[in-house]
Structures are given as C-alpha cells and as structure tokens.
C-alpha positions, 0 to 999 in steps of 0.5 A: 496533503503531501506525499514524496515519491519513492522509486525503489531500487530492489525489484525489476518491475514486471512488464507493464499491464494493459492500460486501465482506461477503457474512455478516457475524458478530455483534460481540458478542465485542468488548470494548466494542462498540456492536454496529453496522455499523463493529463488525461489519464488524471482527468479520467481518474478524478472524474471517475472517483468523483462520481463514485462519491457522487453515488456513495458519499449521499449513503455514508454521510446523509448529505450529497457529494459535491465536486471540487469547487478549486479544481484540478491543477497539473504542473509541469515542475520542469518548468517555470509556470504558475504555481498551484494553489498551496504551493509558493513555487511550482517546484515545491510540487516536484514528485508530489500531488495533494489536496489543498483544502483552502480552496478545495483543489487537487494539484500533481506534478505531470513531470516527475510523478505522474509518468514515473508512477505509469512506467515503474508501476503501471496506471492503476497507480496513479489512479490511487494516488488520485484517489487517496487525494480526492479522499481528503476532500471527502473528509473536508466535506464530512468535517472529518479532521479538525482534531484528528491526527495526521496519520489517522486522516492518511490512514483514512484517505488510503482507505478511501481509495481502497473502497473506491478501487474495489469499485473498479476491479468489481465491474462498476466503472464506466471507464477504468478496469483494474485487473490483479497484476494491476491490483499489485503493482499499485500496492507496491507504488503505496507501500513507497510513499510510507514515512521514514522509519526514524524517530525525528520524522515529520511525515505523517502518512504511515508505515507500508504496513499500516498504509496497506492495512488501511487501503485494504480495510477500504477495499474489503469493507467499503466506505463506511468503515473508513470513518472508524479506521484507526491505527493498528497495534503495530503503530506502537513499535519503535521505528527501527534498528541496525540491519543485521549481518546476513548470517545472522539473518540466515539463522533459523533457529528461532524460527523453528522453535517458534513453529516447534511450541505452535505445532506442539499446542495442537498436539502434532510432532514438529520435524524441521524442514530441509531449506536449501538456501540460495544464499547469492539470491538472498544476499540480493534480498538482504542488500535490497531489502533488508535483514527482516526479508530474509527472515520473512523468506524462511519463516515462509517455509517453516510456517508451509512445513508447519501447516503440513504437520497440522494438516493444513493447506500448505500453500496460500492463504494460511502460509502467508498468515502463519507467517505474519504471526511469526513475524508479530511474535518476533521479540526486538520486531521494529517497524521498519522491520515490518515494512520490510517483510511487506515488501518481500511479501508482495514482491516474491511470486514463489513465497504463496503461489498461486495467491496474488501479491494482494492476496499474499498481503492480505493474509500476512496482514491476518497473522500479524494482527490476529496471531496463530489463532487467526490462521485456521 
C-alpha cells in the first residue's frame, strides 16, 4: 500500500549518523536500477529483511517464508521509464513505495523518496519503510488481510518492521547496524507518513501515535504478537480541532490541578513548580507544532515536580509516562493533538534526558494507555 512522503518543517535534522550498512548487496536484481547508492542501500535492506522472514516467518506462521516472486522495482519519477507494476504511470509512484500484491512485488521511487528519506532522516529510515513494504507480503503469505481493515494490516506491517529492526540494532544483522541516533531519526520519518487528521480522509495508515504504538509493540514484543495488533483506545478520538492561541496554550492552570488531585491520592502535598518560560522558543513550537506542543512542554515539568513530591525518580522514564497520562486525561484531547505531543516528544532532547528519543516515546506511550496507575 501506498504511502506519501512528508518533510516536516519544524526541526532542523541533526547531523547525519554513520551509514547502517556495513555489506551492502549489488542492486542488479532490481527491476529498472541505476545501480547507485540510493538502489543499493534498497537491495541490502530487502534481501536482509528477507532473510529475516526467512528464519522467522517458518516459527510464527508454520510454513516457510518464500521471497517475493514479482520483485523489486526502482523508479526514477523524474523521469519517463516504464511503470512499475500497480501503477499506470511511473509518476504516480512520486514520493512513494509499496507492495503490489497482484504480483507480489515491491516498487519505490529512487528520485523523490528514497534520497529525501537518507539526507533528513538518515538510512535507518528507509531501511523501515522497506521493511514496513515487505511487511504486507508477509501478510499475503499468512492470508492475513481479506477482511481485515486497512488501518489494522498498516498497523500490523508497522510492527512487523519494528520486530524485524529490533533484529538489527540487536547484533543479529549480517549487514545493517542500527545504533539509538539511528533508531530516532527513523521514528521520526514514520511518525510523518501518518494520515491526515480530517474527518474526509482516505488514507488508511494511522495517526503518529498509533503508527509508533505499532512499530514499537513489533520491536519489543516480536513477530508473533503482530497478528494480534490492533487499534488503540485513542484511535476513538475525534480527528481534531482549532489550534489554540499561544496564551491560551501557555496556561498552566489545568495542568496543576491535575498533578495537584494525583499527588493528593497518594497522600503528599503538592507545591506548584517555578517555570520560567521561553516564551520566543515556545512560540517557535506552538507555529512549528502545535498548541497541544506546548501543552506537552509544561505538563513535562509538572509531571518531573509531580515525581519529586512522590519520591520518584524525576528524570526519565516516569516523566515522560506521567506526562502521557496527563495528556490521555486532557478533556476535549483530539487526535491531532495527540500527534502533536509525539512529535515534541520525540524531537525535544531536554524534555527526559538522558532517555532517547525512543525511550521518551515509549514511556509517554505507557501514561497515555495505561494512565497514572502504569507510572510507578
């Protein structure tokens, strides 16, 4: 299935990481390659993943794992070559890749997605877009999907991908590492190709939220609990709303009384924090971001403040997951609001340290699904 590239505007990417592949493989069995780097990168990735499913597709599914029988196509949009197989025009694969199950072949565009993917978020990102593609053949191969909805088989090949990467930042790649900068800067690359957050979209990829929920539960938990995944409760929230004035956004009151009641419950007095705000940064985050990324900034500190009222660690894991249950608690929360406190979550360094911008998600992730209960 398809996916649209988005280059986000908000963040300047940090510098590029090391390259992931340590033997990369000759692209000459790619259907229209031009045997350079952006190709070669892509055959390395495909064949890895390959024999990935090729070791773990016989365990989860009971039956062996059998290579794509249509191939691999790389299109050049830029130019005026034969079309991919799934696509009328080579054109109409411009900022895309996907899986063709008619034939069992995966095409992507070496023009306008693949580079673009490598300079703003490094080669681990197209490793897992590649990786989220070949997923949907292991879906083909599993008869997963006749009546399966569209956003639970790119919820599932998002995990797929993340149970397939864990294998490769774990060591048990023959030719890719994948180190935590990496790690990071492709999550940010999925947490772009989400659906819009309107009531007349068509797209069926899921929110950010729902798309890192996925590729995480993959990465964690492995290949097997990717047949059961599903949508979370968040899915249920309307799409999304006006973005709020900055003051509004700057106001804290909700927040404290919300840290205020949780302290309470567990018997410790709550003292409001001193935040010193950088009003010109946040401002920055607000027109980056959203009004939600700003929210999700302070609720940060409260939730730090919050710990040491409770005698909690105050950096880390149960930051950032008292933060998430803030932000599930948050009357009015749309999902577009949601997605905008994953993306501050993961681009901010100073919102957790020393957690990675994985980690930060991770635990975030906890708070949201689980509440101030999960946060211990």
């Amino acid at each position: 299935m398809m996916i649209l590239l988005l280059i986000s505007s908000c963040a300047a990417a940090p510098p590029e990481p090391p390259r992931v592949a340590d033997h990369t493989v000759d692209p000459g069995f790619v259907h229209g390659t031009d045997q350079g780097d952006v190709d070669r990168l892509a055959a390395t990735a495909v064949t890895d993943v390959q024999d990935y499913w090729a070791a773990q597709f016989p365990a989860v599914f009971g039956k062996p794992w059998r290579n794509l029988d249509g191939g691999f196509f790389s299109v050049d949009t830029n130019g005026s070559g034969t079309a991919p197989p799934c696509s009328a025009d080579v054109r109409d694969l411009e900022g895309n890749a996907y899986y063709c199950a008619t034939v069992d072949a995966i095409a992507w565009d070496r023009a306008a997605l693949l580079p673009v993917l490598r300079e703003h978020y490094g080669d681990a990102a197209v490793v897992v877009v590649l990786a989220h593609e070949l997923g949907h053949a292991v879906q083909q191969r599993a008869g997963i999907g006749a009546d399966a909805a569209p956003v639970r088989l790119e919820a599932m090949a998002d995990c797929f991908s993340g149970s397939y990467v864990r294998s490769v930042v774990d060591g048990r790649s023959a030719r890719l590492r994948v180190d935590a900068e990496q790690l990071d800067r492709a999550l940010r690359a999925i947490t772009l190709f989400r659906d819009p957050v309107s009531t007349n979209s068509t797209d069926a990829h899921g929110t950010a939220f729902e798309r890192v929920t996925a590729f995480q539960d993959g990465f964690a938990n492995g290949p097997r609990r990717c047949t059961e995944v599903t949508e979370t409760p968040m899915a249920g929230l309307p799409p999304d709303g006006p973005n709020a004035p900055l003051d509004q956004a700057l106001r804290t009151d909700g927040i404290s009384q919300y840290f205020s009641d949780l302290v309470a419950q567990h018997g410790a007095r709550w003292t409001p924090p001193a935040v010193d705000l950088d009003r010109t940064a946040l401002a920055r985050v607000h027109a980056d971001i959203g009004d939600q990324a700003v929210t999700t900034l302070l609720a940060a500190k409260y939730a730090r403040a919050a710990n040491a009222e409770l005698g909690r660690p105050t950096t880390g894991e149960q930051t950032m997951c008292l933060t998430g249950a803030y932000t599930a608690a948050q009357p009015g929360l749309s999902q577009g609001d949601l997605d905008e406190a994953v993306s501050v979550v993961l681009d901010s360094d100073d919102i957790a340290r020393p957690l990675t911008g994985f980690d930060r998600i991770s635990a975030f992730r906890s708070g949201v699904l689980g509440g101030a209960t999960a946060c211990r």
